[in-house]
C-alpha positions in Angstrom: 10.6 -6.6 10.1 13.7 -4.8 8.4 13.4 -1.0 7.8 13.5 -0.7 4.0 13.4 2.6 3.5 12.5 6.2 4.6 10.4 8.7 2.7 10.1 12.2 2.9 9.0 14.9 1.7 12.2 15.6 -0.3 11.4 11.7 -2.3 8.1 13.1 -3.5 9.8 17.0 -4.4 7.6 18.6 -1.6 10.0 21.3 0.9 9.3 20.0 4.5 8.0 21.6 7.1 9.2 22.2 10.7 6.0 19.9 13.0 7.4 19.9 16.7 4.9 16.4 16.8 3.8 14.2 14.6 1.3 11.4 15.3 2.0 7.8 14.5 -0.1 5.6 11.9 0.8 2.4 11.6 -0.5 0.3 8.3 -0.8 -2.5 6.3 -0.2 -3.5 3.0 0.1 -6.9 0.9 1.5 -7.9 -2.7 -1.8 -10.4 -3.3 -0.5 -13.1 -5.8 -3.0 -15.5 -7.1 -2.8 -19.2 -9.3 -1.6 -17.2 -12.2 1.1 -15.1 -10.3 -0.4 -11.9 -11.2 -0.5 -9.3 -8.0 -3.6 -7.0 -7.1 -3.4 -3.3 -8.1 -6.0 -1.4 -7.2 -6.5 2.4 -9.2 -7.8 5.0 -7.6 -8.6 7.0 -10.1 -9.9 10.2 -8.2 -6.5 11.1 -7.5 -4.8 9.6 -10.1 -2.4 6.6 -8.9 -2.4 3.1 -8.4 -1.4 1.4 -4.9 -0.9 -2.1 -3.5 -3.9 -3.6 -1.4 -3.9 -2.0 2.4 -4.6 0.4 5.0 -4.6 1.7 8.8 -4.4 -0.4 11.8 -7.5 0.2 13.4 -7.1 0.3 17.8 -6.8 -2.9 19.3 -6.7 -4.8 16.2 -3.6 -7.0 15.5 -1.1 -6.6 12.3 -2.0 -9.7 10.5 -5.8 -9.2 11.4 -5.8 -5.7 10.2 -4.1 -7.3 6.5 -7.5 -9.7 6.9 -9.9 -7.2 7.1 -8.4 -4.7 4.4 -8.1 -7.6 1.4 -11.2 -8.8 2.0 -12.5 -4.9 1.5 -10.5 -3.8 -1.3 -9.4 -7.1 -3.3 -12.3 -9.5 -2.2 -9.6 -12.3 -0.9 -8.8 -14.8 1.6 -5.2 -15.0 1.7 -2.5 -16.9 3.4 0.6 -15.2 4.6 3.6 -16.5 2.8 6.3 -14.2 4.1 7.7 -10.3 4.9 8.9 -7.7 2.9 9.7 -5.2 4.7 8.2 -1.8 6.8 8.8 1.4 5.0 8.6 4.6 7.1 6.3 7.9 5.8 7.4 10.7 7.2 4.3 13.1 6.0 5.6 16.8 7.3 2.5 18.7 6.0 0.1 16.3 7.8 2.5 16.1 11.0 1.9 12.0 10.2 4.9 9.6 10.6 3.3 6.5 9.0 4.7 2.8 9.4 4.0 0.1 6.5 4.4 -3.1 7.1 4.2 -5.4 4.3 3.6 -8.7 3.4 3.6 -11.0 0.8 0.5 -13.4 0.4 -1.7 -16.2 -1.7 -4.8 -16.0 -2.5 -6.9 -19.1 -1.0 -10.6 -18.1 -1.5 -12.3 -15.4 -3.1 -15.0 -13.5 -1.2 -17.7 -10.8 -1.9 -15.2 -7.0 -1.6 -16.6 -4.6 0.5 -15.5 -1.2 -0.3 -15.9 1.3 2.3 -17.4 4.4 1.3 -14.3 6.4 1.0 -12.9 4.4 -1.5 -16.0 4.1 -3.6 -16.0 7.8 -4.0 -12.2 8.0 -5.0 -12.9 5.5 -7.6 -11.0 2.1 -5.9 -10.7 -0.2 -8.7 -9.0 -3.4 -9.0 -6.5 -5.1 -11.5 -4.1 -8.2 -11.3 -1.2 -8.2 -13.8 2.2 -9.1 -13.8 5.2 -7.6 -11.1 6.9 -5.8 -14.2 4.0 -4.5 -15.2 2.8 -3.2 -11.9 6.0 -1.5 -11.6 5.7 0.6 -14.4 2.4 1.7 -13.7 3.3 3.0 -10.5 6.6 4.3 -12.2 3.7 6.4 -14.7 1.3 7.7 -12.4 1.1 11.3 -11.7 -0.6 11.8 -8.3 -2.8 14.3 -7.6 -1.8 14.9 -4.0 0.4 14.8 -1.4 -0.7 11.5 0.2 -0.7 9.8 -3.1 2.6 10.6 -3.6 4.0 9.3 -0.8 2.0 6.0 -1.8 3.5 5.3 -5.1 7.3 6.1 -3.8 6.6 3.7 -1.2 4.3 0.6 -3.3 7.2 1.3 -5.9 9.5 0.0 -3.2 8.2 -2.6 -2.0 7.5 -4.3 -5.3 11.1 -3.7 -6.2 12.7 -5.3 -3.2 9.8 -8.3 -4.0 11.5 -8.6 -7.4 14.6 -8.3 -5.7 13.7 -12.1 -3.9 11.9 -13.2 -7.0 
């Protein structure tokens, strides 16, 4: 998948900090389009930011059955794979995390019960389907709380943008 960008701590206005090793997470993340062409968005509202469907590889567990797993928790979907996007590259200083996105586009095919894990009940995991423009903006408004949530909006932010950018 083609490197799309990098972030850093400098992209979110954060001062780095010297970590002789980082550990590696590697992730998952999906623009959801259903019949209507709207995407999933989901709010978290605990920390104050919005973020595309997606989340850790868990060990063992395969890229595209990793995507599986985390839209049917936070979106409630079946989806198909359509095509790539892109992997985006986190590099997290003040958690000595280098984390690696890769995300995809996909359709929705059936809609299922979500199962929200526990964590993201308490920080408030809601979901939302709009438009690309709008989605955009939204993430273009938030005002994260904290350092992880910045790092998600810089990065959701691109990835919708070099979606449009195909649209």
């Amino acid at each position: 998948m083609e490197l799309l960008k990098i972030i850093t701590d400098r992209d979110i206005g954060e001062k780095s900090v010297r970590v002789a090793n980082h550990s590696l997470r590697t992730a998952v993340r999906a623009i959801v389009l259903n019949d209507k062409k709207e995407l999933a968005l989901m709010n978290v509202r605990k920390f104050k930011h919005h973020k595309l469907p997606g989340g850790g590889v868990e060990k063992g567990e395969s890229l595209k059955n990793a995507l599986a797993r985390e839209l049917s928790e936070e979106v409630g979907v079946r989806a198909n794979i359509i095509d790539k996007i892109g992997v985006i590259i986190e590099e997290k200083s003040h958690l000595a995390q280098r984390q690696k996105s890769h995300c995809y586009i996909t359709r929705v095919v059936t809609r299922i019960p979500r199962r929200l894990t526990q964590e993201e009940k308490r920080a408030g995991f809601s979901l939302r389907w709009m438009p690309l423009d709008k989605a955009i903006t939204l993430l273009e408004k938030d005002k994260p709380s904290n350092y992880t949530a910045k790092f998600i909006c810089v990065r959701d932010i691109a990835f919708l943008k070099a979606f449009r950018a195909r649209c």
